[in-house]
ChimeraX commands (.cxc) that place a marker at each C-alpha (Angstrom):
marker #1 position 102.28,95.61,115.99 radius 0.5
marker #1 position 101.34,93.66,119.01 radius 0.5
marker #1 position 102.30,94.19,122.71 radius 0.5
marker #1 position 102.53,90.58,123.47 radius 0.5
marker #1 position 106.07,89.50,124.53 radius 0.5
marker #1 position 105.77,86.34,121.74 radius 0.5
marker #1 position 105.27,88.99,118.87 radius 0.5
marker #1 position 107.58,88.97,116.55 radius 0.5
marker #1 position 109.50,92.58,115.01 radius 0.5
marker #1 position 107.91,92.36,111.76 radius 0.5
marker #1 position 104.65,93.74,112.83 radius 0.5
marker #1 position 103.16,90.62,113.50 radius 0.5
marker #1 position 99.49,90.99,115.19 radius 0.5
marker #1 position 97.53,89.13,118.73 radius 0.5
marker #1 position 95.97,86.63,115.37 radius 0.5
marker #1 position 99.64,85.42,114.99 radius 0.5
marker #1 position 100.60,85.22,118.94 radius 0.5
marker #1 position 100.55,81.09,119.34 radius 0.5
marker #1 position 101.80,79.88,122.63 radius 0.5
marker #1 position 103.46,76.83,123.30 radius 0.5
marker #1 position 100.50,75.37,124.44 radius 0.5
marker #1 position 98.74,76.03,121.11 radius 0.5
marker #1 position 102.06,74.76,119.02 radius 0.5
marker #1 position 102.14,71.54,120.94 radius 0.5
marker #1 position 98.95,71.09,120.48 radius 0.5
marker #1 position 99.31,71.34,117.08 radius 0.5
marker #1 position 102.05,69.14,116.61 radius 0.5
marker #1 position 100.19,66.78,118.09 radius 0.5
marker #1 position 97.04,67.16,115.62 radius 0.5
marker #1 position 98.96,67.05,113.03 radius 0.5
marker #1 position 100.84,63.75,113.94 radius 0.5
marker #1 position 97.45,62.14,114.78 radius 0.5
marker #1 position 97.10,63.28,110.88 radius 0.5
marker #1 position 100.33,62.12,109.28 radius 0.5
marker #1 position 99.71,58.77,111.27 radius 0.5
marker #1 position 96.02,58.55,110.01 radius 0.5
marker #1 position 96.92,59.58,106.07 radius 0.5
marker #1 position 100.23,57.09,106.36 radius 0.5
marker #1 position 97.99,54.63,107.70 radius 0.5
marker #1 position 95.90,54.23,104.43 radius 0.5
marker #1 position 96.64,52.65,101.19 radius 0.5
marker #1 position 98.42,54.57,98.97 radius 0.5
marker #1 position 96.19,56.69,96.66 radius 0.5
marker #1 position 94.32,57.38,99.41 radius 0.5
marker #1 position 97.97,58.67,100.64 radius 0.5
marker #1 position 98.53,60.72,97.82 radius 0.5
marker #1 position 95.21,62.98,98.29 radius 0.5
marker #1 position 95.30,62.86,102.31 radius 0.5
marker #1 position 99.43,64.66,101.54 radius 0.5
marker #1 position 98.14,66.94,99.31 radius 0.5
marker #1 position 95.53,68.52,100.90 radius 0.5
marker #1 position 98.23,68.73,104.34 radius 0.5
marker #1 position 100.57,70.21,101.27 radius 0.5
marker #1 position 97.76,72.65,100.27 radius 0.5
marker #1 position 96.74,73.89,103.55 radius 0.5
marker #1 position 100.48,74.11,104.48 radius 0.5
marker #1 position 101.53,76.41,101.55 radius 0.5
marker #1 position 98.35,79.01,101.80 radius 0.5
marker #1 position 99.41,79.46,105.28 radius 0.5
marker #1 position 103.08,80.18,104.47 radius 0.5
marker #1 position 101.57,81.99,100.88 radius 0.5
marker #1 position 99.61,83.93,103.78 radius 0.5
marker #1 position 95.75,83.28,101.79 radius 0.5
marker #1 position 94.52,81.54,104.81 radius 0.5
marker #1 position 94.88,81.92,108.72 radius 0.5
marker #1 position 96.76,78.22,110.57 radius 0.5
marker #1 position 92.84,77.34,111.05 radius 0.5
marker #1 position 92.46,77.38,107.04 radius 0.5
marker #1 position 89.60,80.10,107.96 radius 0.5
marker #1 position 90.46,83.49,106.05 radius 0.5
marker #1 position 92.89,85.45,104.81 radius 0.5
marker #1 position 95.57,88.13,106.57 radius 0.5
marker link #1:1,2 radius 0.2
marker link #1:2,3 radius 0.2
marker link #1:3,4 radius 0.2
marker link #1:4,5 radius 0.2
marker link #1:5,6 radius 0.2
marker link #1:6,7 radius 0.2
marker link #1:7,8 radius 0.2
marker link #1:8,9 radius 0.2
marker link #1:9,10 radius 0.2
marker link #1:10,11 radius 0.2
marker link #1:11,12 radius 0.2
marker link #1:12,13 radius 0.2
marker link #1:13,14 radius 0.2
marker link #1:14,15 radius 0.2
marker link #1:15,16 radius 0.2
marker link #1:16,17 radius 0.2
marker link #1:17,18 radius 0.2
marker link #1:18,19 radius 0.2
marker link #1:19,20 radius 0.2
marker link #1:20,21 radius 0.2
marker link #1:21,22 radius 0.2
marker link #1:22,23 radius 0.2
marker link #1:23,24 radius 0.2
marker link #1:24,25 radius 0.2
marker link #1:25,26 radius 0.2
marker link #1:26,27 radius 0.2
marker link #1:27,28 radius 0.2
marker link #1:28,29 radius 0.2
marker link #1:29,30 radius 0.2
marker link #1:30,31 radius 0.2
marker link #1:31,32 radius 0.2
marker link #1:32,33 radius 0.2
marker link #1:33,34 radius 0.2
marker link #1:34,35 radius 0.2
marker link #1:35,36 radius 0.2
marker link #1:36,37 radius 0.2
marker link #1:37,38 radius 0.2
marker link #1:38,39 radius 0.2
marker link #1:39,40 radius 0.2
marker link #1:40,41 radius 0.2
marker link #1:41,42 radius 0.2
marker link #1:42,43 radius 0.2
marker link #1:43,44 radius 0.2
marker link #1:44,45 radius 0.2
marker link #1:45,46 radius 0.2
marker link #1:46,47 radius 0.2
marker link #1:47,48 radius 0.2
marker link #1:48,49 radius 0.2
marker link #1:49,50 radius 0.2
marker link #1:50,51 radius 0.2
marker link #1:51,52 radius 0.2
marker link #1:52,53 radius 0.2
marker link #1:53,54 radius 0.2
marker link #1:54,55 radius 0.2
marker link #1:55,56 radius 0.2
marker link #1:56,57 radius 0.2
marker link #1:57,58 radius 0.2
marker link #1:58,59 radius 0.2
marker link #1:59,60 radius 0.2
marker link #1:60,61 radius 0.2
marker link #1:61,62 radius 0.2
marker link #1:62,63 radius 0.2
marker link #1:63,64 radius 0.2
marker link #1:64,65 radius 0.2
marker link #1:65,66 radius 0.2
marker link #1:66,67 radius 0.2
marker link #1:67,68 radius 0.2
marker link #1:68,69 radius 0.2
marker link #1:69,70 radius 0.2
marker link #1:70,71 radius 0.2
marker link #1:71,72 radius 0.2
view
């Protein structure tokens, strides 16, 4: 388990530690995304949400790290 105040009790490790920095960074990325995929037409739509809904459920799923990198 990590000694980092953000940790969470589960056992979570420094790899999982984001701060809020990193999360609103993030949120902002992935608005600039949304924006960009909403922005096209609409099969174009339809891939550009599934791949977010892909890369979205591995991380949850735990197969990939948030940078779609590796596993855990």
């Amino acid at each position: 388990m990590s000694d980092h105040p953000d940790a969470t009790v589960r056992g979570d490790t420094d790899l999982d530690v984001v701060d809020a920095a990193d999360r609103q960074e993030a949120r902002v990325e992935s608005a600039a995304r949304l924006a960009d995929i909403e922005s096209q037409p609409l099969a174009s739509r339809a891939q550009g949400f599934e791949q977010v809904h892909d890369e979205l459920r591995a991380v949850l799923e735990g197969t990939t790290d948030d940078t779609g990198q590796g596993g855990r």
